[in-house]
C-alpha positions as CSV (number, residue, x, y, z in Angstrom):
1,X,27.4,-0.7,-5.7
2,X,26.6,-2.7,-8.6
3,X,23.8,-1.0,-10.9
4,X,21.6,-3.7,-10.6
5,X,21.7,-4.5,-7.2
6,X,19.7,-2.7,-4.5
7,X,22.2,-3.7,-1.9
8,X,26.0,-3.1,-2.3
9,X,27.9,-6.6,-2.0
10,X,25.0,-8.5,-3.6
11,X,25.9,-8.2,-7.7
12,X,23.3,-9.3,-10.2
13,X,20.4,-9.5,-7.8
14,X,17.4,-7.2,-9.4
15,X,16.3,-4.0,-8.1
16,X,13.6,-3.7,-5.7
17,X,10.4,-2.5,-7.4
18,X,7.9,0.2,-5.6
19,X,4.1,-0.8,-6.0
20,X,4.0,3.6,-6.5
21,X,5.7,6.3,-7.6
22,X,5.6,9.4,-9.6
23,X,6.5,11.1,-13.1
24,X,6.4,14.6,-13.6
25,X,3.2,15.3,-12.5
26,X,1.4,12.1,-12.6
27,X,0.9,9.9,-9.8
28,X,1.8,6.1,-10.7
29,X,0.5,3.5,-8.9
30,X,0.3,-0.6,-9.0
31,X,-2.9,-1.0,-7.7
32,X,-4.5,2.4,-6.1
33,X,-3.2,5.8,-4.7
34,X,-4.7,4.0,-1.1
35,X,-3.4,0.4,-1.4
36,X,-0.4,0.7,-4.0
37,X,-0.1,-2.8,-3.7
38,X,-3.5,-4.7,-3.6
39,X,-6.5,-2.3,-4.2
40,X,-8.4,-3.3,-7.4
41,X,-10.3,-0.3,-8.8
42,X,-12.6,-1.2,-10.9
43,X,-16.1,1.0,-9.3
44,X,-16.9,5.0,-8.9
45,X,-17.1,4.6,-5.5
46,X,-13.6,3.1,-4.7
47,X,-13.0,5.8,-7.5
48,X,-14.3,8.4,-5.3
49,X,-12.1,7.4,-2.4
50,X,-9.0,7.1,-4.6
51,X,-9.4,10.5,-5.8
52,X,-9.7,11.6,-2.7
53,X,-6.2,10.0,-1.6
54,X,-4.1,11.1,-4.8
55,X,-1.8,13.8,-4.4
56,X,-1.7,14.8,-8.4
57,X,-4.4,15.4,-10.4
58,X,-3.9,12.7,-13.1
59,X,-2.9,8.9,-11.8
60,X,-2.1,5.8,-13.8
61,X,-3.1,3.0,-11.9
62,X,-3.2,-1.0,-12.5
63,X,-3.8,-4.6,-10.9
64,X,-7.1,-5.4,-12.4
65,X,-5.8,-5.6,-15.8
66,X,-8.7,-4.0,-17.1
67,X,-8.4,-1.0,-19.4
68,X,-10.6,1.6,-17.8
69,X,-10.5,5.2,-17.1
70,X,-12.1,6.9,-13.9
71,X,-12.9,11.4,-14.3
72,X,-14.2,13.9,-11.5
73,X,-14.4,17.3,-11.9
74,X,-15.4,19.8,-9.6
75,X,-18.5,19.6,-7.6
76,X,-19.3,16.5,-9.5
77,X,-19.4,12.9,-8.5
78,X,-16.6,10.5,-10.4
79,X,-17.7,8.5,-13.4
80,X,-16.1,6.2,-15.2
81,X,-16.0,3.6,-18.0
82,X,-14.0,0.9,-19.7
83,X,-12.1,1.8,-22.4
84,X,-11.8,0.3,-25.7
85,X,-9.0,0.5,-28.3
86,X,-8.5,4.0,-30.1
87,X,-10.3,5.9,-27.0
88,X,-9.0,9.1,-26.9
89,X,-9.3,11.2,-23.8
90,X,-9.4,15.0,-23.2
91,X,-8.1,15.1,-19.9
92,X,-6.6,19.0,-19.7
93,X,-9.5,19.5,-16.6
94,X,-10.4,17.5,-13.6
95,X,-9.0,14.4,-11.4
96,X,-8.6,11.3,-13.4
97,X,-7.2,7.1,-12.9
98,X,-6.4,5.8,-16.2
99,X,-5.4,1.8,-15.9
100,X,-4.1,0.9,-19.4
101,X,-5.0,-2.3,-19.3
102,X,-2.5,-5.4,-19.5
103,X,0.1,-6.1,-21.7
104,X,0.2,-9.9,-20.7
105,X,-2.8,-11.2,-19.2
106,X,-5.7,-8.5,-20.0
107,X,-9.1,-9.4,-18.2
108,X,-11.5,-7.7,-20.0
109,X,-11.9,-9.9,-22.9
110,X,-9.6,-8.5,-25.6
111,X,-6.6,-10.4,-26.1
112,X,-4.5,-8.3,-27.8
113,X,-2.0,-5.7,-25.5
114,X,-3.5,-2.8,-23.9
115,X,-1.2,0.3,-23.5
116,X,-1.8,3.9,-22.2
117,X,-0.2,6.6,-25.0
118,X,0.1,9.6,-22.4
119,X,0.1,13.1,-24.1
120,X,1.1,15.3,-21.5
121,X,2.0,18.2,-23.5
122,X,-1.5,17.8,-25.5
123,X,-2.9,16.5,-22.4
124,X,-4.9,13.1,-24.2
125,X,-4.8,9.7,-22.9
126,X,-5.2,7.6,-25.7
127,X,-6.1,3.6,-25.5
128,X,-4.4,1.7,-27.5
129,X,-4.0,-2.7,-28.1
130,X,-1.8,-4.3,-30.3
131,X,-1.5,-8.4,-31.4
132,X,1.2,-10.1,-30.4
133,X,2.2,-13.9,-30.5
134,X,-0.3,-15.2,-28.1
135,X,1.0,-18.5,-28.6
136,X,4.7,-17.8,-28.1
137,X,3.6,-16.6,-24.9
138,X,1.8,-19.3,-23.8
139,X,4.5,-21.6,-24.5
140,X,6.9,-19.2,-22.3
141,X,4.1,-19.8,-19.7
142,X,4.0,-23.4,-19.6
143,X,7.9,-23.5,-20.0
144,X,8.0,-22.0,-17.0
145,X,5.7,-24.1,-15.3
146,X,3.4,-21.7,-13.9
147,X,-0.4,-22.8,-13.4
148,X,-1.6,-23.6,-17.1
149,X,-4.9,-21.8,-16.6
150,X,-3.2,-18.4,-17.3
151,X,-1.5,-19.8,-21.1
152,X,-5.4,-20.6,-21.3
153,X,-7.2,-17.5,-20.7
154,X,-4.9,-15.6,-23.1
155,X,-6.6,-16.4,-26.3
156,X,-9.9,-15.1,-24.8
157,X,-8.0,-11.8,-22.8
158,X,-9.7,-13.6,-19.7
């Protein structure tokens, strides 16, 4: 079977991507631990229920684009907040969804990069952006004719 093909007798197509998974210990998610596909997390309560569905205790999550981070600990309701670059978290107790943000299209108003630095021997999550050629990317957008509106909103991380 050819390595990247999911299917054996079909070379060079890509492989099939899952909308969840998990590393070592942390749950990993494209949109929710309860709709890995279309679920967009961006409230305590949907928090609440998404803690509720994880099976680990720490769960990187996405789809909203929005760099946020969501923390219950025992006998306590979940709180969360967006996160802004150089956040660092302590997150050694407790149930936590960390969305890094976007690399490509963030939505929350910064256009640089968001990432997610993931300590888990320290355990911190640290929030992190970094500039990148938001031009070039638009260009690659348009090049590829895909609706305009999203080479746009780049410059404003809309």
């Amino acid at each position: 079977m050819d390595p990247g093909s999911d299917r054996a007798g079909e070379p060079g197509l890509p492989r099939r991507l899952s909308p969840q998974g998990q590393e070592s210990t942390i749950g990993l998610y494209h949109a929710s631990p309860r709709d890995p596909v279309w679920e967009y997390v961006l409230s305590t309560l949907l928090a609440e229920l998404c803690l509720d569905a994880q099976r680990e205790r720490v769960s990187l999550i996405g789809h909203s684009h929005v760099a946020l981070s969501f923390v219950r600990h025992e006998g306590e309701l979940a709180t969360g907040e967006p996160q802004r670059h150089g956040a660092e978290l302590d997150i050694a107790s407790g149930e936590w969804l960390l969305n890094p943000g976007s690399v490509g299209q963030p939505r929350d108003g910064d256009p640089r990069a968001a990432w997610l630095l993931l300590d888990l021997d320290g355990q911190t999550a640290s929030f992190l952006r970094t500039d990148y050629d938001i031009a070039a990317a638009a260009a690659a957008i348009r090049a590829a004719r895909l609706p305009d509106s999203l080479a746009q909103r780049l410059e404003y991380g809309q």
